[in-house]
N, C-alpha and C positions, 0 to 999 in steps of 0.2 A: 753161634760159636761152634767150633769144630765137634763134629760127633765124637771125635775121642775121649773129648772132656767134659762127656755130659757128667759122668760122675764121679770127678776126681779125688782119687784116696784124702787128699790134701790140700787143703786151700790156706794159702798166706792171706791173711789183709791188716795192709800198713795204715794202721792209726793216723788217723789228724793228730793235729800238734798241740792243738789248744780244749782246756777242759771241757767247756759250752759247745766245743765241735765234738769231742767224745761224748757226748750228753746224748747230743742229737743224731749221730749216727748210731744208736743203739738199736731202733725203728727194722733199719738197714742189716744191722749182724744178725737181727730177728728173725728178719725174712730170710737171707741168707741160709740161716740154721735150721728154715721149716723148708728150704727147697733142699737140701746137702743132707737131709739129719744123719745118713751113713757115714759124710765127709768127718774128719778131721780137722778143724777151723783153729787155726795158731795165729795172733795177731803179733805185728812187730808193732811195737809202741815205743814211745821214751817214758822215762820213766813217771814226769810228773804227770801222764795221764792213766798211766799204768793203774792206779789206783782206782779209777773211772770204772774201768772195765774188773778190776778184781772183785768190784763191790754189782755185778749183772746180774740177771737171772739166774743165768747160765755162765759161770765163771771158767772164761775160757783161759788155753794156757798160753802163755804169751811170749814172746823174746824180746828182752829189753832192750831196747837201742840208745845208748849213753855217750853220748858226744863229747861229754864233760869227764867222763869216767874213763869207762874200759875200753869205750872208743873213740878216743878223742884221737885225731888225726890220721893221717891216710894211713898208718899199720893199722889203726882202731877199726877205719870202715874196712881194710882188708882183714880183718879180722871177722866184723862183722858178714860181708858176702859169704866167708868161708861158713861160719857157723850157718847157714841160712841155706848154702848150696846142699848143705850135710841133711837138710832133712829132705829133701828130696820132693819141692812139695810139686802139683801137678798143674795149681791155678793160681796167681796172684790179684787180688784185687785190690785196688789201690784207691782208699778213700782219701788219702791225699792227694794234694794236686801238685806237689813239687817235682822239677825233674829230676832230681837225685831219689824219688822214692822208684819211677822207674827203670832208672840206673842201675839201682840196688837191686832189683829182682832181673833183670838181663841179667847182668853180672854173674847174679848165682844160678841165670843159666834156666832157669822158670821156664818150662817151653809157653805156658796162656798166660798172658797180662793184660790185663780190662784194668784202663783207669782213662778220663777225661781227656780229650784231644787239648790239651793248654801248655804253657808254659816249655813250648819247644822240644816237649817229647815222645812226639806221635810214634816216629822211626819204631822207639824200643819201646812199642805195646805192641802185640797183636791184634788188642782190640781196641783204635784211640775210639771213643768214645764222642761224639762232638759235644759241645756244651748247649744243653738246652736251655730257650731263651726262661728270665725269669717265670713269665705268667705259665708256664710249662709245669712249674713246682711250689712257686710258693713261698711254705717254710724251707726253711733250708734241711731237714729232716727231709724233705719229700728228693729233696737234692742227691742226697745216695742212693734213695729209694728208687731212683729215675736212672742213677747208672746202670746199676742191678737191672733191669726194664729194659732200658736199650738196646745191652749188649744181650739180652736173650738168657738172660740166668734165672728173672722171677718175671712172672706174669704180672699185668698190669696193678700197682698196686692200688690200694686205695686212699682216699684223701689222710694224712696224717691230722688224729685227732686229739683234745687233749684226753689225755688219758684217768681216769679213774681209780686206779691204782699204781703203787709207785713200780719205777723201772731198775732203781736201785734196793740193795737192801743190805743191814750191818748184820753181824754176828754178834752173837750174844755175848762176847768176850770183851767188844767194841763198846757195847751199850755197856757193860759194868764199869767200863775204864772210866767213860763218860762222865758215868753218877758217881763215881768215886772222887770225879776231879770237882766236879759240882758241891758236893758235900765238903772236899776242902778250901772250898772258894764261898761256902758258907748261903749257897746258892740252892741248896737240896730242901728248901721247905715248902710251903702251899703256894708262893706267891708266882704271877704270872710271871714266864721266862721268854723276853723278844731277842734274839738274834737279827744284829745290822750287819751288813756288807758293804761298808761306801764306797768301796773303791770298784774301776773297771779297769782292765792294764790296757785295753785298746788308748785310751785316752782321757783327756780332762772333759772331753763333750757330751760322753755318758756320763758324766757323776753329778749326782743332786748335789747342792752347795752343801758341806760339810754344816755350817749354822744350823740350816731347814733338818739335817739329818741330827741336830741336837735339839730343838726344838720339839720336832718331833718326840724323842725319844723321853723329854720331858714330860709331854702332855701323855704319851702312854703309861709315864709312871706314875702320875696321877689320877686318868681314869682308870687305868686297872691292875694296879700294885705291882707294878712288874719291876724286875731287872734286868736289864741290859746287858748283852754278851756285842763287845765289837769285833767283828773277825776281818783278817785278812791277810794279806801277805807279806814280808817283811820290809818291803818297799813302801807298803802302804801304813805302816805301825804311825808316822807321823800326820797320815789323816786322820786316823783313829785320834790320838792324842788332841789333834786340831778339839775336835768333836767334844773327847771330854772335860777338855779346858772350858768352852762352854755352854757346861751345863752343871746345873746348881749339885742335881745327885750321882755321884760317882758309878760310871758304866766298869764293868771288868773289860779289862783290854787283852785284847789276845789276837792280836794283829803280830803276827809273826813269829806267832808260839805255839803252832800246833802245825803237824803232818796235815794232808790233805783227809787222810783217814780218819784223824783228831777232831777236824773240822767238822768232817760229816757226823759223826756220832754225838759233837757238841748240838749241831745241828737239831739234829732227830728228837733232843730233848726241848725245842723249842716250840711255844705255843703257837710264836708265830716269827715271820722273816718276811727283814724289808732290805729288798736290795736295788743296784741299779742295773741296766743290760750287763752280766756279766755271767765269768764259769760259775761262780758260788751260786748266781740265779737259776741257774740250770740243775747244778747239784741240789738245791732245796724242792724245787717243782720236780726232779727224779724221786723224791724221796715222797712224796706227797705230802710235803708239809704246807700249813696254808702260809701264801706267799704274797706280798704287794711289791711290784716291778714298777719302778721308774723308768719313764722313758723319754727320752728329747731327743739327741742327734740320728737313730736309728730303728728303724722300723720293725715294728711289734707284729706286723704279721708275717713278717720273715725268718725273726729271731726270738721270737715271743716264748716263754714258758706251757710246756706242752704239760699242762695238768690242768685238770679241775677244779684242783683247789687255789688258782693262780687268780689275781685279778692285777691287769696292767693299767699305770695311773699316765697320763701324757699330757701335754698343752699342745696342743696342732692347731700349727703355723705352717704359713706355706713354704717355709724354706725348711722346714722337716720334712722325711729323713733326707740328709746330704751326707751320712756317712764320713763325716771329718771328724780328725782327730781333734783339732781344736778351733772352736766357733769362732770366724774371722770378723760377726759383727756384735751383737749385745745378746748372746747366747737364754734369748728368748722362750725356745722350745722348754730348758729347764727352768729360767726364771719364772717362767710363768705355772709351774706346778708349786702351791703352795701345804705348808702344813697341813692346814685345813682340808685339801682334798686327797693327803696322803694318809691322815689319820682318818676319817671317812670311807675311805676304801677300806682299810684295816677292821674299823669295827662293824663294818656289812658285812665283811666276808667274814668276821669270827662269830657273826649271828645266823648267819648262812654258810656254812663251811664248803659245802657240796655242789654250791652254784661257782662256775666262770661268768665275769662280767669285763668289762674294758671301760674302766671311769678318766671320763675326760675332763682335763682340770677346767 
């Protein structure tokens, strides 16, 4: 990159869009922040990941980008450019891959923009990027960590591992609301606390069959006196339901009743989290809570749960991963994970907390 901007007062980097992709580019703000520590690092985000990055190490300061809100429509993004040209930053990097995210930094006029040669917007980077082939990165964490790399901003990094301790963290204000909401939900005594997340908003190809995620939730409440928190998004409140219709002991439902903020500090109170490829899977294994991932239409060592306390459960078939939204034949990869090997996983890892394993149904 140009020696002007070896070390620019300022650096933009435009957020991914989706929570599992803010999860996993945190790796990448890391590095970012140990080659810049002098810089100034402002992320443009929208708002529902906003959250992702307010709860980091290093809580950086951000500009919200609201499409639905204060910017919705072309005064909104003129608005937007304007707010963005006013700070005056020196570098943009663009973990996203859309062309309107390189748009938006030409626009405001950015003289360095590094972000991925894709999506028709080589022109307005400085630095298009090419896309390196898979076997290049891997997880998809290693994926920003390889743009960063390319264009000459951090040195070679190293293989993305899981991590041993969490990447996110709540404030203490967070966790009181938590146990206060637990306590009115008559939830605050000695017994085991599991948090589900059934849903995946990519699609119906990630999600274990709602029954098997009641089923489940059964036998956990048998072998180890627990109760059940369903979370998810308010789209999903009628899988949730699906779920507690059938099962004999009443789950608390909270599928579209909590902020993303709510969620995690519900979270955090949990012994343990079963979820399926999705953001919430991501946000639990940030948090280092022990976690059991379902997996069928997509591949677990691309997208997989970057902790140690994670163990991913799958049926491999050969038409896994295909990456579809919804399985066009007898969606095998999830049929064939059964309760038995989801609770199994569960009570290995709550006897071994500390080990990553990958149990194959």
């Amino acid at each position: 990159m140009s020696q002007r901007f070896e070390n620019p007062a300022k650096i933009l980097v435009r957020a991914p869009n989706w929570i599992g992709d803010a999860v996993i580019s945190l790796p990448a703000l890391e590095a970012l922040r140990a080659r810049f520590s002098g810089s100034e690092i402002v992320l443009l985000s929208k708002p529902w990941v906003s959250e992702v990055y307010w709860h980091s190490r290093r809580m950086p300061r951000q500009i919200i980008y609201d499409p639905q809100g204060k910017h919705r429509g072309l005064r909104g993004l003129k608005n937007l450019i304007s707010d963005v040209r006013a700070e005056h930053f020196d570098l943009a990097v663009l973990f996203q891959n859309a062309f309107q995210a390189a748009w938006i930094v030409w626009r405001a006029g950015i003289r360095a923009r590094i972000g991925y040669a894709r999506d028709g917007r080589s022109l307005l980077l400085t630095e298009a990027v090419p896309v390196p082939p898979r076997s290049a990165y891997g997880h998809e964490a290693f994926y920003y960590l390889q743009l960063l790399f390319r264009a000459g901003l951090i040195g070679r990094p190293e293989p993305v591992r899981p991590l041993q301790e969490p990447r996110l963290a709540l404030r203490e204000a967070e966790l009181n609301w938590a146990a206060k909401r637990l306590q009115a939900l008559r939830l605050d005594g000695p017994r085991f606390l599991i948090g589900i997340h059934p849903g995946a908003s990519f699609g119906p190809a990630k999600r274990w069959p709602p029954e098997r995620f009641a089923a489940l939730a059964e036998r956990m409440i048998g072998e180890l006196r627990a109760d059940v928190l369903i979370f998810g998004s308010a789209a999903e409140a009628p899988l949730a339901e699906a779920i507690a219709r059938a099962m004999k002991h009443a789950p608390t439902l909270l599928a579209g009743k909590t902020t993303l903020t709510q969620m995690l500090a519900l979270l955090a109170h949990c012994q343990l989290v079963v979820t399926n490829d999705s953001g919430p899977m991501h946000l639990a294994a940030a948090l280092g809570l022990p976690l059991v991932a379902i997996f069928g239409s997509t591949n677990e060592r691309a997208t997989g749960p970057l902790s140690a306390r994670a163990r991913v459960v799958k049926n491999p078939v050969p038409c896994s991963p295909c990456g579809l939204r919804h399985c066009p034949i007898d969606f095998r990869c999830m049929q064939g994970v059964t309760v038995e090997n989801v609770a199994n996983a569960a009570l290995e890892l709550l006897a071994r907390p500390g080990m990553t394993h990958e149990h194959s149904a």
